[in-house]
N, C-alpha and C positions, 0 to 999 in steps of 0.2 A: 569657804575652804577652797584650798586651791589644789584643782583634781591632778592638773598638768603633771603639779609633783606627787603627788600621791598615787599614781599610777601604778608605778615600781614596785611601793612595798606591797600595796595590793595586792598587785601578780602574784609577789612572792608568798604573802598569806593564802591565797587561794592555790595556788600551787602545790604549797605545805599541806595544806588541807585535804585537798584531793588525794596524795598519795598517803596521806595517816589512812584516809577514811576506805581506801581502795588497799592497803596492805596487807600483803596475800600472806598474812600469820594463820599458820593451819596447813598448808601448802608445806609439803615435802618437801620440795627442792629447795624452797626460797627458808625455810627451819634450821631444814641441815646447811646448807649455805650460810647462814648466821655463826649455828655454833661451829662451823669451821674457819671461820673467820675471828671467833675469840679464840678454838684451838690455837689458829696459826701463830696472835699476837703472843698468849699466854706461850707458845713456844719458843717464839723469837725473843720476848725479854728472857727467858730463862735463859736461849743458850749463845744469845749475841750482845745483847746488851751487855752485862756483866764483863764478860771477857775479852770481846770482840769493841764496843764502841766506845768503853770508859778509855782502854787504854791509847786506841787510839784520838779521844778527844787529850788528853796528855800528850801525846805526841804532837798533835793540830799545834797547842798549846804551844807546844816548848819550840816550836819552829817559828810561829809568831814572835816569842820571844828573846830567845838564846840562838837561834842561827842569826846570821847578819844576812842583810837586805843583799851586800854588795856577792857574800856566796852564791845569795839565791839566783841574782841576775846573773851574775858570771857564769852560770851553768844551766843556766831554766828560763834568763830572761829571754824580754822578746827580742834581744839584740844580743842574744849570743849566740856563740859557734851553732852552727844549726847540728854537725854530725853530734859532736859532743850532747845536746841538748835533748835531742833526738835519741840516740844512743842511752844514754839514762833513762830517759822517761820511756822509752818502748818495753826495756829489762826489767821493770821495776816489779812485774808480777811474780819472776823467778826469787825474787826473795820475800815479797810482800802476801804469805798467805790468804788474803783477803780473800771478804764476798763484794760485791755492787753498793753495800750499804758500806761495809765498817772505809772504803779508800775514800770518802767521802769526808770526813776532817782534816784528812791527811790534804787529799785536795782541796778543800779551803784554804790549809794553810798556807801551801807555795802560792795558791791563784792569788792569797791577800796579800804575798810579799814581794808579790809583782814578779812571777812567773811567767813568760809568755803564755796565749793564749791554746798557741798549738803545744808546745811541750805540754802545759797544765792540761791539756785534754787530751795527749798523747798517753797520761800516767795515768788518768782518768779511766781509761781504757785496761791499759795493759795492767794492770793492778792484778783486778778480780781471773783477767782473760788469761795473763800467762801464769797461772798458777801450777808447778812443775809438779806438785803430789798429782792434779787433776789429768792433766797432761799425760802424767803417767798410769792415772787408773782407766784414762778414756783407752790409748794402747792396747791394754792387756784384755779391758771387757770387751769393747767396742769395735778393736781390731789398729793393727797398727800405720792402715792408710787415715784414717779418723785422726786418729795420734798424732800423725807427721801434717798431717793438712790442718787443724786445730791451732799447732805449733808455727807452722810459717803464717798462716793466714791472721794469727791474732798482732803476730808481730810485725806485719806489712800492714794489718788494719793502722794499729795506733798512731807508726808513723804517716801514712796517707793521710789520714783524718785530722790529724793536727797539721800537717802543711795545708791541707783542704780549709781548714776552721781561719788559718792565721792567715789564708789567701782570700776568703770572704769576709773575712771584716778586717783587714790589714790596713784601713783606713786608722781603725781606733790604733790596731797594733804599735802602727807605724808613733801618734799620736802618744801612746804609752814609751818607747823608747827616746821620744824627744825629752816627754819631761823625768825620764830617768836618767837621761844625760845629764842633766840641768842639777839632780840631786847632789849634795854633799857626800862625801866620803864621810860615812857611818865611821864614830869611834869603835874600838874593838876591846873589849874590857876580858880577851881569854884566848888561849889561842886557839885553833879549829878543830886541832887532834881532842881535844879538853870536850869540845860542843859534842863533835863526834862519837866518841866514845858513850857519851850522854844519850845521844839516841839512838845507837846502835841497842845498849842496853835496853831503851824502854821496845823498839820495835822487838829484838828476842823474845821479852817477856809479852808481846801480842803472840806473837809465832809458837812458841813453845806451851804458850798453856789454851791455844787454840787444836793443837795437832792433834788430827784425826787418827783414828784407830786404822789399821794397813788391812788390806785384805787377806793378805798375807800373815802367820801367827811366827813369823819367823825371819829374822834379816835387819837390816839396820833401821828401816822407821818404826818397827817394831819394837825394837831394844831402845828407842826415842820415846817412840810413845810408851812403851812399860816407866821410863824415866821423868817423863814431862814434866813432873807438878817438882821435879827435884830439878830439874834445871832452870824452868823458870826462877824458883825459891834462889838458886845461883845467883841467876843474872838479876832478882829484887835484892839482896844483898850488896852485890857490886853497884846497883844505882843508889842505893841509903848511901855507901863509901862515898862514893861518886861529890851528892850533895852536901855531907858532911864536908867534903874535903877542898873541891872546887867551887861550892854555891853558895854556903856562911848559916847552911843549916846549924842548930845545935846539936853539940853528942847528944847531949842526955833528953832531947825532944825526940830523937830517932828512935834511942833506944826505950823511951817510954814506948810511944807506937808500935814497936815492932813486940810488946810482950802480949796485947791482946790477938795479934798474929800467933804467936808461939802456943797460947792456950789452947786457941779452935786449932791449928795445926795437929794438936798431939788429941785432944778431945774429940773433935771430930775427923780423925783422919782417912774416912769415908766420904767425906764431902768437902774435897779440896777449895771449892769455890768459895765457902764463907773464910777461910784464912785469906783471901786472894782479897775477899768483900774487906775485911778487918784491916786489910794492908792501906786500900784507896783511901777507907774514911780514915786511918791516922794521918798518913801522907795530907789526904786533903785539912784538916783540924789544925797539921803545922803550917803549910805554907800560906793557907785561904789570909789569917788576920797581919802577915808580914807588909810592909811598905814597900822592900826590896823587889828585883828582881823574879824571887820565886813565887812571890804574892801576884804578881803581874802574870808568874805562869800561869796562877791556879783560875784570874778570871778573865783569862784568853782561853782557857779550856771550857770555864762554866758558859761563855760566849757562845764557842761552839755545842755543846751540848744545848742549851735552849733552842739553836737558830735549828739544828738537823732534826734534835732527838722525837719532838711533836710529828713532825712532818714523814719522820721515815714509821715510827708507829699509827700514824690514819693510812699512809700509803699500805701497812703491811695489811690491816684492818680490810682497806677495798680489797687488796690483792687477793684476799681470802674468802672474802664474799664471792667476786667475780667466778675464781678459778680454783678453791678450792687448798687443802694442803697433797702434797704430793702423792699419788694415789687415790685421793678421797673427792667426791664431787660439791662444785659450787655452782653458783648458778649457770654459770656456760657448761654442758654437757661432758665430760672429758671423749665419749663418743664422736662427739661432734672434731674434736682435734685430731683425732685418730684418723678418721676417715679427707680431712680435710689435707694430711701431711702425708699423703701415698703419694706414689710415682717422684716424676722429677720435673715438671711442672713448674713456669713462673709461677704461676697461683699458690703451688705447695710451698716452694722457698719460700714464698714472700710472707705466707700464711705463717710459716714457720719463724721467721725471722721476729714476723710483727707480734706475735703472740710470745716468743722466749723476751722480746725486750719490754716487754709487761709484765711477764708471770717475776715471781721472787726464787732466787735457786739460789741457800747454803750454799757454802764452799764442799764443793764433791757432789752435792745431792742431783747435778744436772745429769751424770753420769747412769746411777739405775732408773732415775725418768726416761731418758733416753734409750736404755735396756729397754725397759717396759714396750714403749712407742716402737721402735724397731721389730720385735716382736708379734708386735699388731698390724703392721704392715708398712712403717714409716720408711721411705725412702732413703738412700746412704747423703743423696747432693741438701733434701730438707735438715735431714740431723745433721751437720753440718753447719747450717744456716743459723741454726739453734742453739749450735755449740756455739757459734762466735757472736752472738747478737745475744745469748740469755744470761749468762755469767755477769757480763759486762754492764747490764741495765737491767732495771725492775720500775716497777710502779714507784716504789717510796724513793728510788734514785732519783727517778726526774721532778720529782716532787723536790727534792733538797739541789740538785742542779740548780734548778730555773728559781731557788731562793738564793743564789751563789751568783751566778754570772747571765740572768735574764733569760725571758722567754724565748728572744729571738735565738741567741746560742742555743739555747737546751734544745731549741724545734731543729736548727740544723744541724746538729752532733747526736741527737736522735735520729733523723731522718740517713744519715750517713752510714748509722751501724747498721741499719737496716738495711736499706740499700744497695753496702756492699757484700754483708752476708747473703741476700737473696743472690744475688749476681756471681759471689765465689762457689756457694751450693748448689747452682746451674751447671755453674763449668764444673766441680768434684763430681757433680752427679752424674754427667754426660760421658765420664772415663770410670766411673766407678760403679 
């Protein structure tokens, strides 16, 4: 036998071995740590999966497919207008209610249609980070220096960090624009208002049947959210039109699909979510077996679904072990963060920074974490730190990053958000 090689697995059996035979089952911490860590996933498919990553894996989809290459460059590549491209991809949070996990298709898709580096890391960013419901509940709870520093700092993050990202590897950039010069002019089988209109629809129908409940029981996201599940139903209607009219769907395939919609709709109309479930699998049943066009949409979606969906449910799985669901303890102390994110301390930023771009934070839920930690004695320049480096990154984000555009990106587009949030939370903290 030849031991040279057998070394490896060895290790790795004895390895395995040692920590079955030493696992601390019995142990409080490391128990509840467990079932907090099925809580957090059995959480996360219930209320991200379904609503949050399907549709945006469709969206991935139809931008892979139905946008053209030469839009995508003309406004995203790595040889276009820089304000323009820049401009786009920093604003995209203001309309893209996302969390860290669901801009993650979206962002495959431009990265795969040859999006520059820095824009595609710029939207990367600003997605989850400018989120204006959150923007606007950091404000009112947290106070409205938080608010206004949250709002400039995430939108000066994104664009820094994508000129930063396209100035460190500007070699490949440069290398990516030669051979997109070099490409054919893409035929154009639609015209762009057509495409657009297309995804305008499916992103409302992410936004609208994502919107959160307002703090407020009164005022216009209130009278949205009392609405949501009827406007979504809108804007799913105008997309059936849509492909019926401009994609070569059939009537009568739509209107099959859409009657096991209508049923749970009006049977169960408590539980908006399985008509929504009922809507995907007919959608999915007619395009999946087509040759066209739409068939190409359904397995550029199913694409991205297998490449992310694995990877950001083990990430949520650690994330829950480690740390816990929001309030509730995993196996790091939430003590221990409390006490580590006082005053205004390089250590506290940083602490802060490194720890938000690990932990998993819903869309809104960073805000009464934040409450909480503040409370307890969290400094104004750490919470800060927090706000702009947690939103934007989690464990199952860099997990599906660095399956996207490699280790070495992910380590220094990681290293960046961190980096500049400690350093912005220094300076807010020092005036605040």
């Amino acid at each position: 036998m030849d031991w040279k090689r057998e070394w490896k697995p060895l290790g790795w059996i004895v390895a395995i071995f040692i920590g079955c035979y030493y696992l601390p089952v019995g142990n409080w911490r490391f128990d509840n740590a467990v079932m907090e860590a099925l809580q957090l996933v059995k959480w996360y498919a219930q209320e991200h999966v379904l609503l949050c990553l399907i549709p945006a894996f469709f969206i991935a989809g139809a931008i892979g497919v139905f946008v053209s290459q030469a839009s995508v460059l003309k406004y995203l590549g790595a040889g276009a207008n820089k304000l323009v491209a820049y401009g786009v991809a920093s604003t995209s949070g203001t309309i893209l209610a996302v969390c860290s996990c669901t801009i993650l298709p979206l962002f495959a898709g431009i990265y795969k249609m040859g999006a520059g580096l820095g824009p595609a890391t710029a939207f990367l960013y600003s997605g989850p980070a400018i989120n204006i419901l959150a923007i606007i509940l950091t404000a009112r709870i947290l106070g409205p220096e938080l608010g206004i520093a949250r709002t400039v700092g995430a939108i000066v993050f994104s664009v820094v960090i994508g000129l930063l990202m396209h100035f460190f590897f500007r070699k490949e950039e440069m290398e990516k624009i030669e051979a997109q010069a070099a490409m054919p002019d893409p035929e154009v089988t639609r015209p762009l208002w057509q495409n657009a209109l297309y995804l305008a629809a499916m992103v409302a129908i992410l936004v609208f049947a994502n919107w959160g409940e307002p703090a407020e029981p009164v005022g216009l996201w209130q009278t949205i959210y009392g609405n949501k599940w009827l406007i979504t139903a809108a804007f799913s209607i105008a997309l059936g039109l849509i492909l019926m009219s401009w994609y070569g769907l059939p009537k009568w395939q739509v209107a099959l699909a859409a009657v096991p919609v209508l049923i749970f709709a009006f049977l169960f109309s408590g539980h908006p979510t399985l008509a929504f479930v009922a809507g995907v699998v007919g959608l999915s049943v007619i395009i999946s077996p087509r040759e066209d066009e739409t068939g190409a949409w359904f397995a550029e979606s199913w694409g991205f679904a297998k490449q992310i969906l694995p990877l950001l449910l083990f990430g949520v799985l650690i994330s829950g072990i480690l740390l816990g669901r929001p309030g509730e303890e995993g196996l790091i102390p939430s003590a221990w963060v409390s006490r580590a994110v006082g005053g205004n301390s390089l250590l506290a930023n940083f602490f802060a920074s490194f720890a938000g771009a690990f932990m998993y934070f819903a869309t809104l839920t960073e805000v009464p974490i934040l409450q909480g930690l503040i409370g307890n004695g969290m400094g104004k320049g750490p919470a800060l730190a927090l706000l702009l480096a947690g939103p934007a990154l989690s464990l199952p984000n860099m997990l599906v990053i660095r399956s996207i555009m490699g280790t070495r990106k992910t380590v220094v587009f990681v290293s960046l958000v961190i980096v500049m949030a400690t350093i912005s939370g220094m300076i807010f903290g020092t005036f605040f």
